[in-house]
VOVEXNU-909562 format. One line per field, with one value per atom (N, C-alpha, C): residue number from 1; residue in one letter; atom name; chain; x negated, y negated, z negated. Coordinates in pm, whole numbers. Atoms other than C-alpha are relative to their C-alpha. Example, Ala and Ser with C-alpha at 12.3 -4.5 7.8 and 13.67 -1.06 7.14 Angstrom:
num: c(1 1 1 2 2 2)
residu: c(A A A S S S)
atome: c(N CA C N CA C)
chaine: c(A A A A A A)
c1: c(-89 -1230 -90 82 -1367 77)
c2: c(119 450 -120 119 106 -109)
c3: c(0 -780 0 6 -714 -73)
! end
This chain:
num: c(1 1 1 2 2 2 3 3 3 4 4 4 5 5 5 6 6 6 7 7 7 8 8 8 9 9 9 10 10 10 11 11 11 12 12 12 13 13 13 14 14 14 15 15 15 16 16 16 17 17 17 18 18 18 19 19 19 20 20 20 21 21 21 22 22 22 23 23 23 24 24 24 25 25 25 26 26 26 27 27 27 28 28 28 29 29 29 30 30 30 31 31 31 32 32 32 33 33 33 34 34 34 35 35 35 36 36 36 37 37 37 38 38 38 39 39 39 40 40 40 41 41 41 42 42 42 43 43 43 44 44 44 45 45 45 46 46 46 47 47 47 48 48 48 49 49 49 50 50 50 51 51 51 52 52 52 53 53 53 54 54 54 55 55 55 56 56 56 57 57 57 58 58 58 59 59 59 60 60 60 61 61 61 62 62 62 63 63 63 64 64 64 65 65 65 66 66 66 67 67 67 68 68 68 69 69 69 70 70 70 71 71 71 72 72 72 73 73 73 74 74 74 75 75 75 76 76 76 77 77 77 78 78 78 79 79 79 80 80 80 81 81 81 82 82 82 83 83 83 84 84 84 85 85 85 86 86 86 87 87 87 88 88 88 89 89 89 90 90 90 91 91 91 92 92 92 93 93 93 94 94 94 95 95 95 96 96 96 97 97 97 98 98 98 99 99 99 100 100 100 101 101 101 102 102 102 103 103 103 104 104 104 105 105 105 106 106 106 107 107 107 108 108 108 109 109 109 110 110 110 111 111 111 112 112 112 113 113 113 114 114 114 115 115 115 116 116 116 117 117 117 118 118 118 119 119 119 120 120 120 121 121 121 122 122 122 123 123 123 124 124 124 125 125 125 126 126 126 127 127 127 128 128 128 129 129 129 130 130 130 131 131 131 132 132 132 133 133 133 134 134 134 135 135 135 136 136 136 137 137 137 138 138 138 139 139 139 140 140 140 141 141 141 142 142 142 143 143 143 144 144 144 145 145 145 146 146 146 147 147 147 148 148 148 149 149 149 150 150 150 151 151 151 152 152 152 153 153 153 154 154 154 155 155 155 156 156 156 157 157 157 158 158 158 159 159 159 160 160 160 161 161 161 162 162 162 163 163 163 164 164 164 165 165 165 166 166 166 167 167 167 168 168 168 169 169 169 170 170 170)
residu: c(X X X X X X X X X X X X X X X X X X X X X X X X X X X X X X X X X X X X X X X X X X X X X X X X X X X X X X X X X X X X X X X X X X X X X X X X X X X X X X X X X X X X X X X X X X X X X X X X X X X X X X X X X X X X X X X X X X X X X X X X X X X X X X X X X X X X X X X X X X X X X X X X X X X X X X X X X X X X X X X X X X X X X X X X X X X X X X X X X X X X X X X X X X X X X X X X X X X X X X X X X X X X X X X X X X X X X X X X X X X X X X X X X X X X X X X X X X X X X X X X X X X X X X X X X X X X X X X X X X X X X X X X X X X X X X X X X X X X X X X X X X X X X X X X X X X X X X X X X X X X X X X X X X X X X X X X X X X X X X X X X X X X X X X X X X X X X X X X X X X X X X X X X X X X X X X X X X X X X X X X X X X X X X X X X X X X X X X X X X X X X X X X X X X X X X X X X X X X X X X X X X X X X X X X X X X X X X X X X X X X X X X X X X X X X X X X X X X X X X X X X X X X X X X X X X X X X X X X X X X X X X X X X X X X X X X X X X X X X X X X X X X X X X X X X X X X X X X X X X X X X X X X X X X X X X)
atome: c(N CA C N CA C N CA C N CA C N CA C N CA C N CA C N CA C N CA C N CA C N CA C N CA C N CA C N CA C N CA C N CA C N CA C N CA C N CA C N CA C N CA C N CA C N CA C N CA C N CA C N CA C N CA C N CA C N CA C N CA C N CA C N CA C N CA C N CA C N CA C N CA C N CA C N CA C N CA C N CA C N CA C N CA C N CA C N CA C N CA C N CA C N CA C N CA C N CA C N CA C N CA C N CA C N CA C N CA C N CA C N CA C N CA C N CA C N CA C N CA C N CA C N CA C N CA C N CA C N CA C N CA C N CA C N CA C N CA C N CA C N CA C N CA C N CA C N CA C N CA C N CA C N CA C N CA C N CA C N CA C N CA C N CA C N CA C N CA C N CA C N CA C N CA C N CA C N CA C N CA C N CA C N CA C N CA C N CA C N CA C N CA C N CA C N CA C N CA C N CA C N CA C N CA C N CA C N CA C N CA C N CA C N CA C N CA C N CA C N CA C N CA C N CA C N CA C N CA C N CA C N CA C N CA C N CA C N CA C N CA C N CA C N CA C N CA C N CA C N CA C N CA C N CA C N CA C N CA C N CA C N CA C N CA C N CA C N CA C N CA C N CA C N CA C N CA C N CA C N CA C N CA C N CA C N CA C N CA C N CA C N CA C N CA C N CA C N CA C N CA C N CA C N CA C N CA C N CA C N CA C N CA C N CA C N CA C N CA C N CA C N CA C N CA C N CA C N CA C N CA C N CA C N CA C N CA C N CA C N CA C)
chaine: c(A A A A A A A A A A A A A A A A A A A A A A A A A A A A A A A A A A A A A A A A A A A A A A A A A A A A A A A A A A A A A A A A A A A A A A A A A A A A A A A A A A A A A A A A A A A A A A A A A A A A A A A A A A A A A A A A A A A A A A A A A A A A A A A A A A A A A A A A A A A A A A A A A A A A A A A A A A A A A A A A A A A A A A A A A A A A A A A A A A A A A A A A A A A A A A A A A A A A A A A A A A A A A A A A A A A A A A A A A A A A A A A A A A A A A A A A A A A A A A A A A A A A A A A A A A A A A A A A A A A A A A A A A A A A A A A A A A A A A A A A A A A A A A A A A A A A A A A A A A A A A A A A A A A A A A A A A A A A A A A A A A A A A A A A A A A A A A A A A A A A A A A A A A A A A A A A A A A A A A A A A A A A A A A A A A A A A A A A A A A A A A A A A A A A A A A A A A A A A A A A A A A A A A A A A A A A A A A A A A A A A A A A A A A A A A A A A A A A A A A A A A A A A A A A A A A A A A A A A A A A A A A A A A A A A A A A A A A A A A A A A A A A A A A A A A A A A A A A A A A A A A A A A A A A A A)
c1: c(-56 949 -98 71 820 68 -68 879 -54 8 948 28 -11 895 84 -59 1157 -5 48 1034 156 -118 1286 74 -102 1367 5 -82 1455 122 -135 1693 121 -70 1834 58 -46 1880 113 -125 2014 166 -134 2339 64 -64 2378 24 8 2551 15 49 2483 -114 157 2129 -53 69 1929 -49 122 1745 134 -93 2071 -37 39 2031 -111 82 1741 -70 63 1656 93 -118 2009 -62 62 1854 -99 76 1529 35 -87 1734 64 11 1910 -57 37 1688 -69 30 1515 71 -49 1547 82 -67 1780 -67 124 1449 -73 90 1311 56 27 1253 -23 -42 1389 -50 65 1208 22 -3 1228 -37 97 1012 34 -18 1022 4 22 901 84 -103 1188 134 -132 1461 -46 54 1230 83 -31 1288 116 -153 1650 55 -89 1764 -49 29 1537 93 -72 1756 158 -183 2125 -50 32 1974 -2 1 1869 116 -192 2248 33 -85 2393 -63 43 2205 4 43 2180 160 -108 2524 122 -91 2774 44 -121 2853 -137 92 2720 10 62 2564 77 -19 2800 -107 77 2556 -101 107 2268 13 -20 2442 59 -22 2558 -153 145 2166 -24 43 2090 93 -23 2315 -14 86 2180 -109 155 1844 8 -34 1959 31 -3 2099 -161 122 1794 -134 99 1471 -90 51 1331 -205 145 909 -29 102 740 -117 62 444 -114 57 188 -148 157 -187 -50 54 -260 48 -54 -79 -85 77 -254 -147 131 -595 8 -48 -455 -47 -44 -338 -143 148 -687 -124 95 -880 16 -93 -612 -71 -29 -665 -132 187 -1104 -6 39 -1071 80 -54 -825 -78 92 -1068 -120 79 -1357 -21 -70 -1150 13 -28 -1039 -45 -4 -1133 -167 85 -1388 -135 152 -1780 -37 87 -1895 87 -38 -1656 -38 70 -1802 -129 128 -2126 -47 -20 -2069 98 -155 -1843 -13 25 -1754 -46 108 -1952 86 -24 -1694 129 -85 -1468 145 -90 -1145 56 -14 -1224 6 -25 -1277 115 -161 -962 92 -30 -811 -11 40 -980 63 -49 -865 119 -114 -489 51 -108 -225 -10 -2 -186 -116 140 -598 23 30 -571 134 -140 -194 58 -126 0 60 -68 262 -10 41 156 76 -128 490 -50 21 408 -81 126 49 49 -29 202 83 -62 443 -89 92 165 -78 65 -20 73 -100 278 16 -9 314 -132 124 -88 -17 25 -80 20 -71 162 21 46 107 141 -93 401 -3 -36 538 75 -26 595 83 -135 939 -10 -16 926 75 -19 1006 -69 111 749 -167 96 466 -125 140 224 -99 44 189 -104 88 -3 -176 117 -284 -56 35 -312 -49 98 -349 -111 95 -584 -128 71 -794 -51 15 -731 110 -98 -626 91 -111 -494 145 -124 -201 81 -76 69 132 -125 305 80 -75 589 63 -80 694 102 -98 1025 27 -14 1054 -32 -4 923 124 -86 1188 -56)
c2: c(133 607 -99 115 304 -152 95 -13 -118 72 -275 -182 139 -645 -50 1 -746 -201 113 -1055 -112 115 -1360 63 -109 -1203 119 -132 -876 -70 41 -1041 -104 92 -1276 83 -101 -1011 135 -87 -788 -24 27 -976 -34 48 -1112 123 -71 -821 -21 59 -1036 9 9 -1058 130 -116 -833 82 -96 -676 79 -68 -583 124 -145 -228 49 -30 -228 19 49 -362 80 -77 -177 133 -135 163 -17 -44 115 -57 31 -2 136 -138 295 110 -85 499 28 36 364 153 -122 680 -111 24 569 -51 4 561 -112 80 328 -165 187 -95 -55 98 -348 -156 132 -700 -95 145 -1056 -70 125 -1332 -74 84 -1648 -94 84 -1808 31 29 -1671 -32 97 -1801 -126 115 -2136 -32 1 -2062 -15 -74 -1948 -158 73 -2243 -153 84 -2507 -6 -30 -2395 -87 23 -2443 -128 167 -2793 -50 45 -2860 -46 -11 -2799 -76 33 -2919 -193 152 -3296 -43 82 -3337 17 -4 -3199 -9 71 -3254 139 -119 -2859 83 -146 -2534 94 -95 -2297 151 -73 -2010 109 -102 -1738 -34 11 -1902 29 6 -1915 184 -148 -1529 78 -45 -1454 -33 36 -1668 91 -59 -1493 165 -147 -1116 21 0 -1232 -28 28 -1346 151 -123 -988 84 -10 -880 -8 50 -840 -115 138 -1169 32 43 -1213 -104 121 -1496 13 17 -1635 5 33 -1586 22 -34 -1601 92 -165 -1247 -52 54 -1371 -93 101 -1712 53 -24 -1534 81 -55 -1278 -67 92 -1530 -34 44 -1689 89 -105 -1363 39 -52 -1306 -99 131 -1656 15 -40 -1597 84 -86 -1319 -3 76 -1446 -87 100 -1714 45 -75 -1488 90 -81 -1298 -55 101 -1561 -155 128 -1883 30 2 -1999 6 -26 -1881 -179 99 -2272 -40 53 -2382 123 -80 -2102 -13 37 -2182 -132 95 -2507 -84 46 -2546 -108 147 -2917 7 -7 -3037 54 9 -3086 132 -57 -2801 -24 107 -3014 34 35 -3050 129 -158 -2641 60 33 -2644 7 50 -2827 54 -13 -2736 145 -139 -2357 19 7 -2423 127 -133 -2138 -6 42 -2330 114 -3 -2261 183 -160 -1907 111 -81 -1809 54 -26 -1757 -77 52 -1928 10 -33 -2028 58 -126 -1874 141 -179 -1535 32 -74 -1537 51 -6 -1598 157 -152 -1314 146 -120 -1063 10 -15 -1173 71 -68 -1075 123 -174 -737 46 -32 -674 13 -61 -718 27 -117 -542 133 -173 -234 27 16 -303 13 18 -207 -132 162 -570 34 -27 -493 -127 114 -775 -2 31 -881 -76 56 -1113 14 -44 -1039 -68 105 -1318 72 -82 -1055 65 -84 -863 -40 40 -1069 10 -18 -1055 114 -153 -679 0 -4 -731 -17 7 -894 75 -93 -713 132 -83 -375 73 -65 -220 -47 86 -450 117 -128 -173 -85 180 -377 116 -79 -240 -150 85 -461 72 -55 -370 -9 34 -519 -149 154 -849 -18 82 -1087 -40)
c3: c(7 -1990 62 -34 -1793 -11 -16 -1795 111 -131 -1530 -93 22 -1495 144 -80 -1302 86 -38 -1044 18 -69 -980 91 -105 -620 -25 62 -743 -83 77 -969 72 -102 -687 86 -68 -462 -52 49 -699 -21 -15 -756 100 -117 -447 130 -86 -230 155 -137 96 5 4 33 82 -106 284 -88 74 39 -161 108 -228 -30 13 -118 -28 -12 -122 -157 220 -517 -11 118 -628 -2 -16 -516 -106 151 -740 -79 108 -996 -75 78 -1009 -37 -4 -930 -151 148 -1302 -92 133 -1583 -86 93 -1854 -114 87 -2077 36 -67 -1833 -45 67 -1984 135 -90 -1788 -72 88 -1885 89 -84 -1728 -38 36 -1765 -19 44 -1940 95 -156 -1594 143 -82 -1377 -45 96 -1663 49 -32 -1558 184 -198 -1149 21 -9 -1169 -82 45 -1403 80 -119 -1152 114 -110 -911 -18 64 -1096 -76 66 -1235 138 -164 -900 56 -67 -743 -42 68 -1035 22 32 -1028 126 -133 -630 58 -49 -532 -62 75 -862 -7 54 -887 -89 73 -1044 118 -103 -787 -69 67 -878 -9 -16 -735 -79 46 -903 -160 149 -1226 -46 6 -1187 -31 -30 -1135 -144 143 -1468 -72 112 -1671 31 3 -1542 -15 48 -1601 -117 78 -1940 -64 85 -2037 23 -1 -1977 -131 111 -2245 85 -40 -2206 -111 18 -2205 -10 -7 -2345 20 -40 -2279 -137 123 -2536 23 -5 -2604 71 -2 -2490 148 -112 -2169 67 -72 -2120 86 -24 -2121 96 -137 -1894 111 -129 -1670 64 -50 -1649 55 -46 -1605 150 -123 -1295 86 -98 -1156 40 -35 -1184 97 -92 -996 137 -152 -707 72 40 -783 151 -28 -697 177 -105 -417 134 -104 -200 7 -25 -249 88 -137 55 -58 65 -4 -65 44 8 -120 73 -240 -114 175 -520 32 31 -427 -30 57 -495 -100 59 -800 -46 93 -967 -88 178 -1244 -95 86 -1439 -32 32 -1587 33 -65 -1502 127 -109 -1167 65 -18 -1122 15 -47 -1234 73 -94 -1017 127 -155 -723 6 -7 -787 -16 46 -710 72 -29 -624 154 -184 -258 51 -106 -184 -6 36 -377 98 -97 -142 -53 92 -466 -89 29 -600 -161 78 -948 -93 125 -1135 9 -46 -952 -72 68 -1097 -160 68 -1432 -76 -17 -1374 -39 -37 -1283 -144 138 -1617 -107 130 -1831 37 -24 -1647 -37 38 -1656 -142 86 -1980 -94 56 -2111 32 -55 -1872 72 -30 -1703 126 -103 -1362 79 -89 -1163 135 -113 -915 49 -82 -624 134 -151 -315 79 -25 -282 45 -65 -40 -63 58 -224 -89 161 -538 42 -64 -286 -42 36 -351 -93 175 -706 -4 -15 -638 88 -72 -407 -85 104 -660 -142 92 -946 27 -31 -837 -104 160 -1189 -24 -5 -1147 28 -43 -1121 61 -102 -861 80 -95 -663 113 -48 -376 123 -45 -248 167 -168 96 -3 25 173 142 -112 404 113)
! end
């Protein structure tokens, strides 16, 4: 038995059988044992309903496809975000941290804690800070991380234990 953390695009792709990548996610989908845990994050219920708020406040409808996506990410076991997570997250971000950000800026970090921070955003590090989030809740729960998203790459790069599958990037 394994279990999977199933990313935003995997779950976008999966319903949508226009999407380039349908076949591509439905295959390891099925390919999944019967035994095999299907999970979805608290932070692509966040992405997915940004989206169908989005629609819904700029153009006066409901995004049907978007709202098909929310409610298959919805059947779904839903991950929160919890302590064991946060610290994760932060161990992930140190070592992206560590990984990529430019020599002079770690040899010179801000005084102030804050400003470290700050200065260590998703932009400088080349991942999108939901994704990192993502990767924390799979890491550390021991969880296989299903994507489509080429960014995740990085995270493994950094910390290779990350057990990541990325399906096809676009």
């Amino acid at each position: 038995m394994t279990g999977y953390l199933l990313d935003t695009s995997v779950l976008i792709a999966l319903v949508d059988p226009a999407h380039v990548l349908h076949a591509t996610v439905a295959a390891a989908i099925d390919a999944m044992s019967g035994d095999d845990l299907q999970y979805v994050s608290a932070v692509s219920i966040g992405e997915i309903r940004t989206g169908v708020a989005s629609v819904q406040n700029i153009h006066g409808r409901t995004p049907t496809h978007a709202s098909q996506v929310l409610a298959s990410a919805q059947a779904r076991t839903l991950l929160w975000i919890n302590t064991q997570v946060a610290v994760t997250y932060g161990d992930l971000k140190a070592a992206m941290v560590s990984t990529f950000m430019p020599k002079a800026s770690r040899n010179k970090p801000p005084a102030h804690l804050e400003d470290w921070i700050d200065h260590a955003t998703g932009k400088r590090l080349g991942i999108n800070e939901n994704d990192l989030w993502i990767c924390a809740q799979g890491f550390e729960r021991d969880l296989q991380v299903l994507t489509c998203d080429g960014d995740f790459t990085r995270v493994q790069a950094a910390e290779p234990r990350l057990a990541l599958s990325v399906l096809r990037v676009i």
